[in-house]
C-alpha positions in Angstrom: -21.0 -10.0 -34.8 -23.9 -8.7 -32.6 -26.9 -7.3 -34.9 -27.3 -3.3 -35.0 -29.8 -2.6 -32.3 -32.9 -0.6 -33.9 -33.4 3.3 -33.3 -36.5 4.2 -31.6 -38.4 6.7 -33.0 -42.1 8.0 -30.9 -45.4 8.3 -32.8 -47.9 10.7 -31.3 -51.4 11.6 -32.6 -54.9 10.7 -30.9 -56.1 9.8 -34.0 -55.3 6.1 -34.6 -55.4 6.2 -38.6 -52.8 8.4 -38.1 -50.8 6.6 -36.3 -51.3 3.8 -38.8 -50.5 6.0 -41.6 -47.2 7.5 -40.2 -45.6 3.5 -39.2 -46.7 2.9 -43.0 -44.8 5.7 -44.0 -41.8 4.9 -41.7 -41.6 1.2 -42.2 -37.9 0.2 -42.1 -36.0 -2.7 -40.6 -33.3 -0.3 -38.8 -36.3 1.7 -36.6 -38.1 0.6 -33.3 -41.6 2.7 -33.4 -43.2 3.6 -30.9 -46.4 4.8 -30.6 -48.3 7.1 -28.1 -52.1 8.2 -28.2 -52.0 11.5 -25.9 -49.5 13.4 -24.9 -49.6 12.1 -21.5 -48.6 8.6 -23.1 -45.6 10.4 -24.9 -44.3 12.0 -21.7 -44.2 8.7 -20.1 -42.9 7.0 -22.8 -40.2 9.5 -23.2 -38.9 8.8 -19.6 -38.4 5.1 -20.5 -36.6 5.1 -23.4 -33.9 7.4 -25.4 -36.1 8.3 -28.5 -34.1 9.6 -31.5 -37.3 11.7 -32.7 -40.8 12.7 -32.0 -43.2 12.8 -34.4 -46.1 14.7 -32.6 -49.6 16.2 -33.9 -50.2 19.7 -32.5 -53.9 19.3 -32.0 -55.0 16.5 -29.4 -57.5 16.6 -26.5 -56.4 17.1 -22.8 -52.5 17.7 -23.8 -52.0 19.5 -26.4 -48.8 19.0 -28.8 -47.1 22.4 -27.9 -47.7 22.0 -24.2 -46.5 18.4 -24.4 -43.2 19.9 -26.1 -42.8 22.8 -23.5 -43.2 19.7 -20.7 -40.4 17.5 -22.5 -38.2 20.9 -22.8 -38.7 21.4 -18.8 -37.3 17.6 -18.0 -33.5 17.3 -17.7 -33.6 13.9 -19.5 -35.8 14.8 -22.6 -34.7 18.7 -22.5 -32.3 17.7 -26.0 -35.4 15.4 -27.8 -35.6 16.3 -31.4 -39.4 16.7 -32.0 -40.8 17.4 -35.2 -44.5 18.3 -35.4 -46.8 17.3 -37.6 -50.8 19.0 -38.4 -52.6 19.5 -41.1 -53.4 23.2 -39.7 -51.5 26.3 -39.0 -49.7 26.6 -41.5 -49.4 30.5 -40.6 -46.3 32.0 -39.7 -47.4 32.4 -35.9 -48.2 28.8 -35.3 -45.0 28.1 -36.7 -43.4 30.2 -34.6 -44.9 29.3 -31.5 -43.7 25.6 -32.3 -40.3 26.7 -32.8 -40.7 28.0 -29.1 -42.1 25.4 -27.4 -39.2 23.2 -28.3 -39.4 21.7 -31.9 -36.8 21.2 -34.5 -39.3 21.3 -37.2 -42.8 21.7 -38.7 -44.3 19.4 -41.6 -47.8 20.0 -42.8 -50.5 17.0 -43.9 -50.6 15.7 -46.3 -47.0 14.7 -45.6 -44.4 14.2 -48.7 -43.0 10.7 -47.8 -39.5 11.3 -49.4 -39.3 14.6 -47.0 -40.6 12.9 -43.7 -38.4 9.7 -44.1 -35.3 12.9 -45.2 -36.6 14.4 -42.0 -36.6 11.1 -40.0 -33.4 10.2 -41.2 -31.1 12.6 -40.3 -31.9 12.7 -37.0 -31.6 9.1 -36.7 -28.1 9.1 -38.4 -27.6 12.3 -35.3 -28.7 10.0 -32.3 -26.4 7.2 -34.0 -23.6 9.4 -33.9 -24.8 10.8 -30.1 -24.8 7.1 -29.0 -21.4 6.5 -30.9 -20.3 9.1 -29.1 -21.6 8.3 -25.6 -19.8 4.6 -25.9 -17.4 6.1 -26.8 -17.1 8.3 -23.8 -18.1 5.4 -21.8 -15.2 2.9 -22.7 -13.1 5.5 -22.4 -14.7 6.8 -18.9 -14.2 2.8 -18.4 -10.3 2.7 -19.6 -9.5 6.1 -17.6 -11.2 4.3 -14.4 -9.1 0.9 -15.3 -5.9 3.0 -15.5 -7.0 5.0 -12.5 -7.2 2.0 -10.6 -4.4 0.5 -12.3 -2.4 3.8 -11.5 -3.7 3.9 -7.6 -2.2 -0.4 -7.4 0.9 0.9 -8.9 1.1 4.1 -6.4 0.5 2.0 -3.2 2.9 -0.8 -4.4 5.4 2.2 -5.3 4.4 3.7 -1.8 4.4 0.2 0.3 8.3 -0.1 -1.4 9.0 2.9 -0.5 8.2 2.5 3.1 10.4 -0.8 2.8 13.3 0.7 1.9 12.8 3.4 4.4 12.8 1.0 6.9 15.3 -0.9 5.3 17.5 2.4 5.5 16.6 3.2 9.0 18.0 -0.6 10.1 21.1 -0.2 8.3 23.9 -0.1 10.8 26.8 0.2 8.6 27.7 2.3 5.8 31.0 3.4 3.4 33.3 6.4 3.0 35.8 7.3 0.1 39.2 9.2 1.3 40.6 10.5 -1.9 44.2 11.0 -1.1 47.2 13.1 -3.3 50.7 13.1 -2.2 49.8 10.8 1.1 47.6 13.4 1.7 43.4 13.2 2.8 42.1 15.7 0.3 38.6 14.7 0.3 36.0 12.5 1.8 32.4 11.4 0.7 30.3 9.5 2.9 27.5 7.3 1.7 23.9 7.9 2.7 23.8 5.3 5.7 25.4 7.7 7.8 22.7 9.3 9.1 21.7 6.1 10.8 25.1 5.3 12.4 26.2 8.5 13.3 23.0 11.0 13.2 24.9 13.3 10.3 24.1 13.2 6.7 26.6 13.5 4.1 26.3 17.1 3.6 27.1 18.0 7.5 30.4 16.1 6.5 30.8 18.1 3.6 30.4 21.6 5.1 32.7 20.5 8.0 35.5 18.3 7.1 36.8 17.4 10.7 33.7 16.5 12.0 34.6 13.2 11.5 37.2 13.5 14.1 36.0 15.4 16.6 33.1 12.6 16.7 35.7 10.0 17.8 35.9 9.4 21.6 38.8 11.3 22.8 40.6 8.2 24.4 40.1 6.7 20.9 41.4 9.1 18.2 45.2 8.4 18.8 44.5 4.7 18.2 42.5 5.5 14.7 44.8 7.7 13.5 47.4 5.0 13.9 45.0 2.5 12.7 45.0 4.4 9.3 48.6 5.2 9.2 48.6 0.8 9.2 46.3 0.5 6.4 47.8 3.4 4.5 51.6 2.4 5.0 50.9 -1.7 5.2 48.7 -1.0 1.8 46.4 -3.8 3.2 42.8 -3.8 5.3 43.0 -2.8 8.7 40.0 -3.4 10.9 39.4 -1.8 14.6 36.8 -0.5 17.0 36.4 2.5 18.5 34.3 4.7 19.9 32.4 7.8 18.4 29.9 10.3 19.3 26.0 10.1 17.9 24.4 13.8 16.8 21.4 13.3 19.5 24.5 12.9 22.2 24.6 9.1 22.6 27.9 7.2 22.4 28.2 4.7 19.7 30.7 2.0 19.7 31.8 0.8 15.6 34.1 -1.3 13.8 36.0 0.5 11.0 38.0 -1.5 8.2 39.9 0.4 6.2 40.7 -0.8 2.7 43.8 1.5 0.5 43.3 1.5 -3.0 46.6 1.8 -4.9 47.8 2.9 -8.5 49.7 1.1 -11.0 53.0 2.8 -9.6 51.8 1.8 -5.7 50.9 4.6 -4.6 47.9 5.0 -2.9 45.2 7.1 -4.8 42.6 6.7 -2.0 40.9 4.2 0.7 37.5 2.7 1.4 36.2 2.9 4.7 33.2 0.6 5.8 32.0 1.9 9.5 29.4 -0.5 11.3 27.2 0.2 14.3 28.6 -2.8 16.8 26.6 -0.8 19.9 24.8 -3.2 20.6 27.3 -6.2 20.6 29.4 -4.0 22.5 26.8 -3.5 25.3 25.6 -7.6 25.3 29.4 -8.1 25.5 29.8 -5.8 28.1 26.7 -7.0 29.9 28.0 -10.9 29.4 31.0 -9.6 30.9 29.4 -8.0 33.9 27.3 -10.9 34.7 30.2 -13.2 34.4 31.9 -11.4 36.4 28.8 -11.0 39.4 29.0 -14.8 38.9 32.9 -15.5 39.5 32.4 -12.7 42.1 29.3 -15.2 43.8 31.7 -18.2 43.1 34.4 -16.7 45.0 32.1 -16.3 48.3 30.9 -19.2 47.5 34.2 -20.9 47.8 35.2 -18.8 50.8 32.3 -20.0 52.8 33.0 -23.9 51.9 36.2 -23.1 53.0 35.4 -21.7 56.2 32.8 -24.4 56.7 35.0 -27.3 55.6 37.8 -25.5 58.4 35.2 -25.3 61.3 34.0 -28.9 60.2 37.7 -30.1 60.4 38.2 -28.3 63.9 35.3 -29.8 65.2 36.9 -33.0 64.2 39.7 -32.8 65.4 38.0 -31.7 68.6 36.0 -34.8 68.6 38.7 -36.5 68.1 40.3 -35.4 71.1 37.9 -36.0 73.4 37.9 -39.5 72.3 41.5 -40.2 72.6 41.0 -38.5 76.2 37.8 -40.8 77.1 40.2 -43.7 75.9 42.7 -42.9 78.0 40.5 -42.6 81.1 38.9 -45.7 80.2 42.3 -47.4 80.9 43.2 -45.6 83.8 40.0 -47.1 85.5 40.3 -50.5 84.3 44.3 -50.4 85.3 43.0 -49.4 88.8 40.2 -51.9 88.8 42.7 -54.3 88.3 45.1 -53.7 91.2 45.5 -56.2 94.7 43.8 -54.4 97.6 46.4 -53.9 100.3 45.9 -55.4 104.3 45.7 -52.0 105.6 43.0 -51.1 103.2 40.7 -54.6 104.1 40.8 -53.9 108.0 39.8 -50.4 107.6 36.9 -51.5 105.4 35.8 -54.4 108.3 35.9 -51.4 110.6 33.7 -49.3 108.7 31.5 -52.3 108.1 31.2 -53.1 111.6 30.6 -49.2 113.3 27.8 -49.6 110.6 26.0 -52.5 112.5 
């Protein structure tokens, strides 16, 4: 347990028995005095430190006791200071007066009563307890309100940063569930869950104030094949699961996959169905897109296969061109060497000689 701190109280006279005489009077373990030969000394001195009361002589040289008052009335911080003021003059109404106006709480005359001053002293002390009391007070709870503040502000921005989580949690949602309530085999009523504004651009309340939107959102080519769809899952009684393709609000075309699950009574008949619509767009278009450059590559495969078969064709002709020719040189070869090989006839010698000899 920390140990009561002490209450200042300021001492003022320029007389030093004074001062002397006033701590004597005042001497108690629970009070801090401090004490202040001019009233120059007391102004300074009240600037430092929170004083619970001034005891202050009216009469001293240079500063005077009332103009040391009127100062500490004109500062912000000392403009509250209890001051009591102490002389053993002026004791006429007046003086009185005028020390009532200059700022002071009270007026004893020398020779002082001890009971009354330490009376006096007292109750203001036990006043400036309860101010400081009241000031910590204020302060733990200025403290406490700025915790809370600060605890309130963590809470806000978690609350905030979960709030912008689920809003972009909502905004990626790409699928999201309707309730057909059905009497007699009938569609009497349909709620659609809050996910719909992402797949198909209208909230539930668009559906609501106009029940065949839902229909008129379907891709004309498309609506025969869910109405037949839910005419499955509605006779069959079991989940039925097809694509299709429906219009978005801002104009774009959506492609989805719809399952529809019946939900049916203890006598089996169908009180209503659950439908769970999910955006497939964007499978649809890599599908699509898959499908496209497979078929730009079968197409590039095909010419691909049409020139090696037109090369493969001229490379066979040329072949069978060079082939040809070789059977041909063959055959010439043999020609020459079956002529080569021949007698030479009488007739054919002489005529030779003859040449030979015109020659010479």
């Amino acid at each position: 347990m920390t140990e009561p701190q002490k209450i200042p109280v300021l001492l003022v006279d320029d007389r030093p028995e004074n001062l002397l005489a006033l701590e004597g009077l005042l001497e108690d373990p629970g009070l801090d005095l401090f004490k202040a030969a001019s009233g120059n000394e007391a102004l300074r001195l009240s600037l430092n430190h929170d004083f619970a009361v001034v005891l202050m002589d009216v009469r001293m040289p240079e500063l005077e006791g009332f103009e040391t008052a009127e100062l500490l009335r004109s500062n912000r911080k000392t403009s509250s200071l209890p001051i009591i003021f102490v002389t053993a003059a002026m004791n006429d109404t007046e003086h009185r007066f005028k020390g009532y106006e200059s700022g002071a709480f009270d007026y004893l005359l020398k020779p002082i009563e001890p009971v009354l001053l330490r009376c006096k002293v007292r109750a203001f002390c036990e006043l400036y307890r309860q101010r400081r009391g009241i000031e910590l007070r204020e302060q733990r709870l200025e403290e406490q309100v700025h915790e809370r503040t600060a605890e309130l502000n963590r809470t806000l921005e978690s609350l905030q940063e979960s709030e912008a989580r689920f809003r972009e949690l909502l905004a990626s949602v790409t699928s999201y569930v309707y309730t057909v309530a059905m009497e007699r085999g009938r569609a009497v009523s349909t709620t659609h869950g809050p996910g719909c504004v992402t797949v198909t651009g209208y909230s539930a309340e668009d559906y609501a104030a106009d029940p065949d939107l839902w229909y008129r959102m379907i891709h004309g080519e498309d609506r025969q094949g869910v109405l037949d769809a839910a005419q499955q899952a509605l006779a069959s009684k079991a989940a039925v699961t097809f694509e299709h393709r429906l219009r978005h609000k801002d104009g774009s075309l959506r492609w989805v996959r719809t399952t529809i699950v019946p939900r049916v009574g203890p006598e089996g008949q169908v009180l209503s169905y659950d439908g769970v619509i999910t955006d497939i767009t964007e499978r649809r278009n890599a599908e699509e897109k898959i499908r496209g450059l497979n078929e730009e590559l079968e197409q590039r495969v095909r010419e691909r296969t049409r020139e090696l078969e037109r090369r493969t064709y001229d490379l066979e002709q040329m072949n069978k061109a060079f082939v040809g020719r070789e059977v041909r040189m063959a055959e010439l070869k043999k020609k020459i060497s079956e002529i080569e090989d021949k007698p030479r006839s009488a007739a054919a010698v002489q005529q030779d000689d003859a040449k030979t000899t015109g020659a010479r």
